[in-house]
N, C-alpha and C positions, 0 to 999 in steps of 0.2 A: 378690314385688316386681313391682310395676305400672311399667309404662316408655309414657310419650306420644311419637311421636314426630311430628312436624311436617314437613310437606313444601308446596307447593306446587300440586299440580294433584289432584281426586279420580280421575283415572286412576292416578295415579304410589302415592296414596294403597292405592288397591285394591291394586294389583300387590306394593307390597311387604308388605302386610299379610298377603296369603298365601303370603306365602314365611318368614313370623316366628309364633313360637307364642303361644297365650293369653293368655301376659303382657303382648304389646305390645298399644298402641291404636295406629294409624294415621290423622291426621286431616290434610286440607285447608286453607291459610289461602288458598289460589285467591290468588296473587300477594301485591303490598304490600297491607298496610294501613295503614301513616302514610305522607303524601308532603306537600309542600309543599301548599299551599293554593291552586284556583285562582283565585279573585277576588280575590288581592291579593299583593306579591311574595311575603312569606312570607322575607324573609333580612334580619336586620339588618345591613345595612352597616357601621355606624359601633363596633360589637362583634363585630369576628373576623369577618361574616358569617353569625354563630350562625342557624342554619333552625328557623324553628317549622313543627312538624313537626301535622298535623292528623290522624283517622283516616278512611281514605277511606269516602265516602258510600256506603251500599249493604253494607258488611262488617260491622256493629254485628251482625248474630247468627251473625256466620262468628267473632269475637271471642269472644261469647257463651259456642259449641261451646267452640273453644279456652280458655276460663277452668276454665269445668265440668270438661273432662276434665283439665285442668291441676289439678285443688284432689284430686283420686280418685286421683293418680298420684304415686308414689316418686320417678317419676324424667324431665326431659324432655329430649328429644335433639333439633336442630333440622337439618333435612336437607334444605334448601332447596339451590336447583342451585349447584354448587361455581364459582360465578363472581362477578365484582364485586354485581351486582345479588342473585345469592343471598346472597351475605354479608351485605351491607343489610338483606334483607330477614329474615335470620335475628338479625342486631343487633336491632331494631327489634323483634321477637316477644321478645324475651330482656326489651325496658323493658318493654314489656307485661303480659307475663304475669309480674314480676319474679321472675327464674329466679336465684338464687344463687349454685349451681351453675357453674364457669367454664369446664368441661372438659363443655361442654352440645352442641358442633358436630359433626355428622358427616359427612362427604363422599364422597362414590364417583363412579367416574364412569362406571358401568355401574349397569344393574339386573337383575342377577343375584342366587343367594343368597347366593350367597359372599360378593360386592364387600359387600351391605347387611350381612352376617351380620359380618364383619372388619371394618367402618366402626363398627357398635355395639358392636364390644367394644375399639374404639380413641378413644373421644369425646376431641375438639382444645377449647382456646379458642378465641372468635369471631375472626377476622384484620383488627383494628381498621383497619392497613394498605388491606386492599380496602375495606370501611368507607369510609372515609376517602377515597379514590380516588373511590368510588362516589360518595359527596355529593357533591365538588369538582366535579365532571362535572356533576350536576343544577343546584349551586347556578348555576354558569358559564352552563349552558345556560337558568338563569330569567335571570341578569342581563342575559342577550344577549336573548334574547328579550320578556323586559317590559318592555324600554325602548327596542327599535327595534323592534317590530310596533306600540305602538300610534301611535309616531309615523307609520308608514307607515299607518298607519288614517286617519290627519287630515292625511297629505299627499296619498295614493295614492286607497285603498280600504278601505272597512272587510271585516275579516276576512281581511285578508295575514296571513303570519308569515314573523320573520327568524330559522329556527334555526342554530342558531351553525355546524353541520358538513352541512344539509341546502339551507343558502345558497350555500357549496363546489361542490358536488354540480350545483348549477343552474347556476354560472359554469362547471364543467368543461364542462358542454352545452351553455352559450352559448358561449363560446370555439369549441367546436369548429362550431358553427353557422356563425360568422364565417369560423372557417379554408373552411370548404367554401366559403361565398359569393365570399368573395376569393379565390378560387384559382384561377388561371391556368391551363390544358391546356395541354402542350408536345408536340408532334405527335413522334412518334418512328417509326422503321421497322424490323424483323425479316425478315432474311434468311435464306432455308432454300435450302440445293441437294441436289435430291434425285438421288443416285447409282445408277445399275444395279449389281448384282450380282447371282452364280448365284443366291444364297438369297433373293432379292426386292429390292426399294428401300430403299435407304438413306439416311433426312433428316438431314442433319448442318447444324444453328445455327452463324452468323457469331458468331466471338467475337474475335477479333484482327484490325486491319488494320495491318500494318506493327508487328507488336509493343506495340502499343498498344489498350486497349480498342476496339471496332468500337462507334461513332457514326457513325447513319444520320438525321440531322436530319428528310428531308423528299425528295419523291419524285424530285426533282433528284441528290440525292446516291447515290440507290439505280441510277439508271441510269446515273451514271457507273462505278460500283463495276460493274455488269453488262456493260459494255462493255467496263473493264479485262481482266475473267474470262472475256470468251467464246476459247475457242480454249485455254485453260489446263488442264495436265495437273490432276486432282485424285489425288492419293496419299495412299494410310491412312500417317501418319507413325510410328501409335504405337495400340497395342491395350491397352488394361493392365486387368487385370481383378484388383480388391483387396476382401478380406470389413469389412463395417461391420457393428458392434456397436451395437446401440440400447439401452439401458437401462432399467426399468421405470421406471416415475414413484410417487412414493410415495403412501401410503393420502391421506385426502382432509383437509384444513385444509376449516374453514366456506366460508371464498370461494370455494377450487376448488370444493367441491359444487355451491354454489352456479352456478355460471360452466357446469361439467360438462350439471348439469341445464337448467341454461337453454339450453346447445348441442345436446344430444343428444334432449332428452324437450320441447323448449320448456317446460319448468317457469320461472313467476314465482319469483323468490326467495324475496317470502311464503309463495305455496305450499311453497317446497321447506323453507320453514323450519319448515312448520306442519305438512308430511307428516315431516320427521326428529323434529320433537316426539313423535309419534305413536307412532312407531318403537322410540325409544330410552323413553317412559314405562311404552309394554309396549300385546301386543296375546294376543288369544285362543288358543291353540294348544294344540289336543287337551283344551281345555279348564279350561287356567291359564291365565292371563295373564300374560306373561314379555314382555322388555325385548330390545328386538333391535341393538341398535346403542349404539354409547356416547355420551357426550355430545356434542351436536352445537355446539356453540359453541366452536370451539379453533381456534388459529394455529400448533398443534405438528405435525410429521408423525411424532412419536417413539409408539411403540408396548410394549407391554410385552417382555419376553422369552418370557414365558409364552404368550403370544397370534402371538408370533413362531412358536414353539416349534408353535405346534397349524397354524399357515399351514403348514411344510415338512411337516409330517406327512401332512396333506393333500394337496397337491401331489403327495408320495411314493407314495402309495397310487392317488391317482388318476389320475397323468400318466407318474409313474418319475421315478426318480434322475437322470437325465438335465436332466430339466427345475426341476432346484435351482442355485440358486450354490453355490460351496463353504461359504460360510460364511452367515448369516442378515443378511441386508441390516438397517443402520443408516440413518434417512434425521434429519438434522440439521436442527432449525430453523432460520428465520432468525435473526440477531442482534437481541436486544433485544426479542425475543418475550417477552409477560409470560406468557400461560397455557399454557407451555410443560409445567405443572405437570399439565395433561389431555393425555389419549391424544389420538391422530388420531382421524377417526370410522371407527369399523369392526364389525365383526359382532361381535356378543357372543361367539355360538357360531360357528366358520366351517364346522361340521358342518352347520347349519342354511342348508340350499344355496340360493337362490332358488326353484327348481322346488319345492322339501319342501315350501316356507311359502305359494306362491302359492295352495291353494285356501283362506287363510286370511288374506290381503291384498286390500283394492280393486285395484283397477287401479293406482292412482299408487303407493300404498305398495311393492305392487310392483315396478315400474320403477325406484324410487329406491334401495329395499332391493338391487335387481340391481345398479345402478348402484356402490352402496359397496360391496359381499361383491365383485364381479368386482376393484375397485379395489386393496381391500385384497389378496386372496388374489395376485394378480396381482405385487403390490410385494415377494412376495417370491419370485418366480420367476426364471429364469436370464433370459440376456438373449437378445433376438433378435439372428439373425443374417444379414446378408443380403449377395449377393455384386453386388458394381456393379462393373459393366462402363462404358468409357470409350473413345471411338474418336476420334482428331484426326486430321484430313483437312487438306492442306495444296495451296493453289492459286495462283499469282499472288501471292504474300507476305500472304494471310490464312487465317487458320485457323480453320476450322470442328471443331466439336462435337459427341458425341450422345452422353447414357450413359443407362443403365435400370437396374434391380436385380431381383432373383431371390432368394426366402426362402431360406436353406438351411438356418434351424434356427428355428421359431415362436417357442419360449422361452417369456415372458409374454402373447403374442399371442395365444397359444390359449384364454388366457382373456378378456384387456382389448383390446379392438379401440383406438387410439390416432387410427386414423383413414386413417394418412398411407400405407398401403399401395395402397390402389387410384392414388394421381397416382403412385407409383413407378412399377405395373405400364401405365401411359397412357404414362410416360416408354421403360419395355422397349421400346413397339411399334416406336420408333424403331431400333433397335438388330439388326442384322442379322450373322451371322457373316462376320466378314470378316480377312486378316491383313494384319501389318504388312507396307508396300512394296506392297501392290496399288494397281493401277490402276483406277481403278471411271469408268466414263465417266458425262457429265454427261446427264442425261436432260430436266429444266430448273432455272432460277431460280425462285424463290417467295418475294414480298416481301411483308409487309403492314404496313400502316397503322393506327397505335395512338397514344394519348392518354396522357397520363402522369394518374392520377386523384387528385382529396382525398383527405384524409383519409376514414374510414368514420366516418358518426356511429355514436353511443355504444345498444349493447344495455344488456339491465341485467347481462348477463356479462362485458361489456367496459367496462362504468361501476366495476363492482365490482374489477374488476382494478386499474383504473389507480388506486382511491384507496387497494386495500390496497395499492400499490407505493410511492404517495406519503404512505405512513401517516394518510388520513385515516378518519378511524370505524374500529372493533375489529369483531370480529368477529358480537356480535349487533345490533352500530345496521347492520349496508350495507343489511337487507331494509326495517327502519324510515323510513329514509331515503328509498327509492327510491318506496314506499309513501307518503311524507308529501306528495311534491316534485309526484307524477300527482295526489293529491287536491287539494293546493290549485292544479293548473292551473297551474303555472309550467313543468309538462311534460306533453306530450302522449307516449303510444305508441300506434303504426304501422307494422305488420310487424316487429316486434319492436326496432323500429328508436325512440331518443327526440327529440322534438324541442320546442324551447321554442317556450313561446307567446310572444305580444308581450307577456302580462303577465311570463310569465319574463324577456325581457332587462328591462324596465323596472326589476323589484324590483332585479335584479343590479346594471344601473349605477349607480342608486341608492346601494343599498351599497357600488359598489365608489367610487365618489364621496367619500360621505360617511363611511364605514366600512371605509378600503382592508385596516387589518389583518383586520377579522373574516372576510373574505372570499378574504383570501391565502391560499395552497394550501401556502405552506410555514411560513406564524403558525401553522396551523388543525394545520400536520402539527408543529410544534413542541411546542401544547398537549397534544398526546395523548400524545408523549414525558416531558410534565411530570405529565400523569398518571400514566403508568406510575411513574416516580420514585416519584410518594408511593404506589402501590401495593409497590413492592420498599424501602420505608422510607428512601429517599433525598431525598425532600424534604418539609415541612411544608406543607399544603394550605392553610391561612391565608396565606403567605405569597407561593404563587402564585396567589391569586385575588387579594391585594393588588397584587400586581405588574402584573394582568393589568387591574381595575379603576381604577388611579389613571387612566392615560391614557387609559382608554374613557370614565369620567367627564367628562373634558375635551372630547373627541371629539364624545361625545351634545351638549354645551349646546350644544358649534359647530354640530350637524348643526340643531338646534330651532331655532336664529335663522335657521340661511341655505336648508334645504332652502324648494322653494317648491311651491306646492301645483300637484299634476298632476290633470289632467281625462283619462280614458281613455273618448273615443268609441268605441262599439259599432263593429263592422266592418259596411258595411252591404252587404247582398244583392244581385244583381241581382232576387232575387224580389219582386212586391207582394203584400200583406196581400187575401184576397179577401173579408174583411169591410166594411176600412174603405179602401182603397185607398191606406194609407203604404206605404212603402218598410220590408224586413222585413228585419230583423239579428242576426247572428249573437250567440248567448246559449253560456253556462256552465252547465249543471245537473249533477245527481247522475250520469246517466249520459253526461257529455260533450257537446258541441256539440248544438244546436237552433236553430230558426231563432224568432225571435220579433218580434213588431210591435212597430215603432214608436214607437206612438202608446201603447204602457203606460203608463200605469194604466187611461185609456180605455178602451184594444180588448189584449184578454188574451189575442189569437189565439197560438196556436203551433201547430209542427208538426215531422216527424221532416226532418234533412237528407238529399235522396235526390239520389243519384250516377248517371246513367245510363252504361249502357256501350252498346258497340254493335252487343250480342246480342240476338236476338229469342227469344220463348218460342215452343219450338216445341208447348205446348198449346192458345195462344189466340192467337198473334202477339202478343202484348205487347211493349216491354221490357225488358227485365232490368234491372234498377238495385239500386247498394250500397248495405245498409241497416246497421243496428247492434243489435245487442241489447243488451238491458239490460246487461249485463255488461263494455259497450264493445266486442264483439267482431264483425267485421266480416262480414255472410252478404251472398248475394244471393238476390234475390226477384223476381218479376212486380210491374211496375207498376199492373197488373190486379186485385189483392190488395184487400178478400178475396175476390172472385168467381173469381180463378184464385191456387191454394196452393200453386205451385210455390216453394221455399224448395231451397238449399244452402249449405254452407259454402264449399266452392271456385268458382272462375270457371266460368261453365257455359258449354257452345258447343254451336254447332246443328249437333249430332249425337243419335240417337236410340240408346238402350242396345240391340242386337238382341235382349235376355233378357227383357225388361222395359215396351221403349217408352219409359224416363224419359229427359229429357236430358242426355244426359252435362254430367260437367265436369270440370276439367285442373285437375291441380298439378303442379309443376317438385319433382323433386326434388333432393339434394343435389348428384346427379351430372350436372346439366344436363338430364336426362331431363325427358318431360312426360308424367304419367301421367295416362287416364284413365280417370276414377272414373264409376261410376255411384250417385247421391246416393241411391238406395233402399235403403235397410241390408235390406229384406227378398228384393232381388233376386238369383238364383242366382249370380249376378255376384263380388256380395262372401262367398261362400260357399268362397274355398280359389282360382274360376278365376285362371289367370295375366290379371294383368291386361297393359291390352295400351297400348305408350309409345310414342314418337314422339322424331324429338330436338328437342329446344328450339328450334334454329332455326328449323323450322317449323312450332313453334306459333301461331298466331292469336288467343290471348288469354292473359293473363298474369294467374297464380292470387297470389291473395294471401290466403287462410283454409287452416284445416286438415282433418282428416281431417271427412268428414259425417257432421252430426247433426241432431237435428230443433233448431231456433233458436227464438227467439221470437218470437212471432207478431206483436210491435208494428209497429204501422204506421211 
């Protein structure tokens, strides 16, 4: 008996095929092949919304394969990824190749032998449900889209688009745009009295005056407070020193990964999505190609028992009993999680350690693969434990503060660094032995002066978070999204930081004008709710895109009569054109900002925008100025270029490497520090020596690129 079985990617295809014997075939359909049609809506409205469904252009001999090897085979099994979108797309291969057969679905959510090996000898029907869910989502997001983009084409700009969850996504980052501009500073001040004692200085924080929070408005209020306190006994009131328990955090849902690696590894989300692809469809080792991780697109953090069961065993072996809970940690989804049905992401094998696989990973797979194995292994270790100390100091009726902590048992630390240890052990330095009822004399006051600040604009870790909180996009659109919103320019990123363009607030008010529901953060978190519904068989999909269309209907004809048509003037430069002498203005291309003339069609001048800083080269005395590579990404260069090729990724300053002669350059790292690098990867320099840091304070120029590499050579 012959068996085809159907998948997705020809990696995924390879991988399982040598884990199945002779009898199976293993074949590629490389994504959808029918989708909606794009030169025209493609959804009848006025019947149910029925989709005429086209075959995508470019797959006629991917079809082909698939028919050929379908007409030789007994039997076909369709094993596209166990999610909305693979459901669809495994419906859709079932009218195709009309497959009979109803119990034709198979799913796993690893690719292991085993998971494929028990998925083929369990074949499901297709889950018309996800189906179902899946179209309502497409049809929704063409009706939103094919009738307010192209009205923004003939109001705005030709070539906008209004995606129905990716127009959200831009108001969340203009909103916060706005918060920042209109935000007020409120001057505040911080009081520290540092105590003599035998064992050194003691800084104890104002935190009560008269019983009452300590508010120190402004430098007035700080010197009356000092005036009160001078000649005032200070006495330790109270010593208390009590153990805190941290708990692990569980294996990884798609967004924490996501969020994780963008904090830790600055991984784009794309990337992180395209390197856990990688991961989980299988990579070479020792010469099979096996599947390293499970599927990466889940909102569950629930894990098997089995996979439970191999995490303490490990731990066991390799840390001791000590470092288990008593029992195997459960971590509970959210409510109203639909793919609750997949695992977290985690290691296939947790035998298969990072170190094992790294000479058989790039570099990022790598890092990513460390990132999930330490996560998961970690989520089921015992808990950390740390002993915090607390000292209240009592003077003139207010009461100062200082406590620190001290690990006394690492727990899950030893494996998952979480981060928040080293500001505990900044907080110890304060903290000096002392007891209750001592006298400690005042040695001086120490006030300083602070600003209350905005909001932070939005990373894409911190984009991601706030819209899986406010339920907007599932788990495989947050990377699509973040991806759509930078290419068509209604957001820029900058130091990892986003920020809208003018064309971004423009599109927004627009819509939120003309389109207040489609752009509302709790409509837009409603629908995905009503999605889910018709995925768990609670609601009919016809009926909420009725509901959801009658009054957009309405909406649209009002938006066609009254919107009125906008002119968006170019920004213009202080630079002139030195062809034809216009005035030269900022442009939009594939790789981001350029300066361009004028006078186009005329004078076709362009050229790269260059940022100077106010460093000199110290190979030709040039300037230094920030350039961009092709990739958007920020280096600095000589001005002198290309007669002098001095190129780096961080800020450079004029200092000269002692190893080398090159000129250094600084980056800040997380802990305030300013490290400097020497930009020559071939200098003894970056060969192991301790490199040598500075602290931030007195640094002299402030790095904004990463670690160095050779950039590209564009002007």
């Amino acid at each position: 008996m012959k068996t085809l079985i159907i998948v997705e990617s020809p990696t995924k295809a390879k991988t399982i095929e040598n884990m199945l014997g002779k009898s199976y075939v293993v074949r590629p359909c490389v994504g959808h092949v029918r989708d909606l049609p794009k030169s025209t809506m493609g959804v009848d409205i006025e019947h149910d919304f029925a989709p005429h469904y086209i075959t995508i252009r470019g797959k006629g001999e991917v079809i082909k394969v698939l028919k050929d090897e379908a007409k030789k085979a007994d039997q076909i099994l369709l094993a596209s990824d166990p999610d909305r979108e693979g459901e669809a797309i495994a419906w859709h291969l079932q009218q195709y190749l009309r497959i009979n057969n109803e119990q034709c679905r198979i799913r796993f959510n690893e690719i292991t032998k085993t998971a494929i090996q028990n998925a083929v000898e369990h074949p499901q029907p297709i889950d018309m449900n996800k189906v179902e869910a899946q179209q309502a989502r497409r049809i929704l997001d063409r009706l939103v889209g094919y009738q307010i983009s192209p009205l923004l084409w003939k109001k705005v700009k030709k070539g906008l688009s209004a995606g129905r969850v990716q127009s959200v996504a831009v108001r969340l980052i203009c909103d916060r745009e706005k918060e920042i501009h209109d935000f007020v500073p409120q001057e505040y001040w911080i009081l520290y009295a540092v105590l003599q004692s035998d064992k050194g200085n003691l800084v104890v924080k104002l935190a009560k005056i008269d019983n009452k929070k300590a508010k120190l408005p402004d430098e007035e209020a700080v010197e009356e407070l000092k005036r009160r306190l001078a000649g005032e006994t200070y006495r330790v009131s109270s010593v208390s020193k009590k153990d805190r328990t941290r708990h692990p955090l569980p294996p990884f849902t798609t967004s924490m990964m996501q969020q994780e690696a963008s904090r830790r590894l600055s991984m784009r989300a794309k990337k992180t999505m395209q390197t856990a692809q990688q991961l989980y469809e299988g990579i070479q080792v020792d010469g099979v190609v096996t599947g390293l991780i499970t599927y990466m697109r889940t909102d569950s953090t629930r894990v098997s028992d089995e996979a439970r069961q191999h995490a303490r065993d490990y731990v066991r072996e390799r840390y001791g009993e000590k470092f288990l809970p008593a029992k195997p940690r459960a971590y509970n989804s959210k409510k109203g999680t639909v793919q609750d049905a997949h695992e977290a992401i985690r290691p296939t094998s947790v035998q298969r350690t990072p170190q094992a696989l790294k000479p058989f990973l790039s570099a990022t797979q790598y890092k990513l693969y460390k990132l999930i194995w330490e996560r998961f292994v970690a989520s089921q270790m015992a808990d950390a434990i740390y002993e915090v100390t607390t000292i209240e100091v009592t003077a003139g009726g207010c009461l100062f503060k200082a406590s620190g902590s001290i690990a006394k048992f690492p727990g899950y630390t030893q494996v998952y660094n979480d981060g928040k240890e080293e500001q505990e052990q900044e907080d110890l330095s304060k903290v000096v032995p002392v007891n209750e009822g001592d006298v400690l004399p005042l040695e001086r006051l120490d006030a300083s002066q602070h600003f209350t600040q905005p909001p932070p604009r939005f990373s894409e870790a911190s984009l991601i978070k706030t819209m899986e909180e406010l339920g907007i996009g599932r788990p495989s659109t947050y990377a699509p999204i973040i991806d759509t919103i930078l290419s068509r320019y209604y957001v820029v990123r900058e130091e990892k930081q986003l920020y809208p363009t003018e064309l971004g607030f423009l599109v927004v008010d627009l819509i939120k004008e003309y389109f207040g529901d489609i752009i509302d953060v709790e409509f837009t978190a409603t629908m995905e709710s009503n999605l889910d519904r018709i995925e768990e068989g609670e609601a009919n999909w016809v009926q909420i895109l009725r509901d959801f269309y009658d009054p957009f209907a309405v909406t649209l004809a009002h938006a066609e009569q009254e919107m009125e048509k906008v002119v968006i003037e170019p920004e213009v430069s202080d630079q002139v054109c030195e062809k034809c002498g216009k005035p030269m203005v900022y442009r939009m291309g594939r790789y981001g900002r350029f300066l361009a003339c004028s006078g186009f069609p005329e004078c076709r001048n362009t050229k790269a925008i260059i940022v100077p800083t106010n460093v000199k080269c110290l190979a030709c005395g040039g300037d230094i100025v920030e350039r961009k590579s092709r990739s958007g990404r920020i280096f600095y260069g000589c001005a002198n270029y290309p007669e002098c090729r001095y190129v780096a990724w961080d800020m450079p300053i004029e200092e000269k490497c002692p190893h080398c002669g090159t000129q250094l350059t600084a980056k800040t790292t997380k802990t305030g520090k300013e490290m400097i690098l020497c930009p020559n990867m071939d200098c003894p320099s970056r060969a192991g020596q301790k490199r040598k840091t500075r602290s931030a304070s007195s640094k002299s120029t402030k790095s904004k690129s990463a670690a160095p590499a050779k950039p590209s050579k564009k002007k």
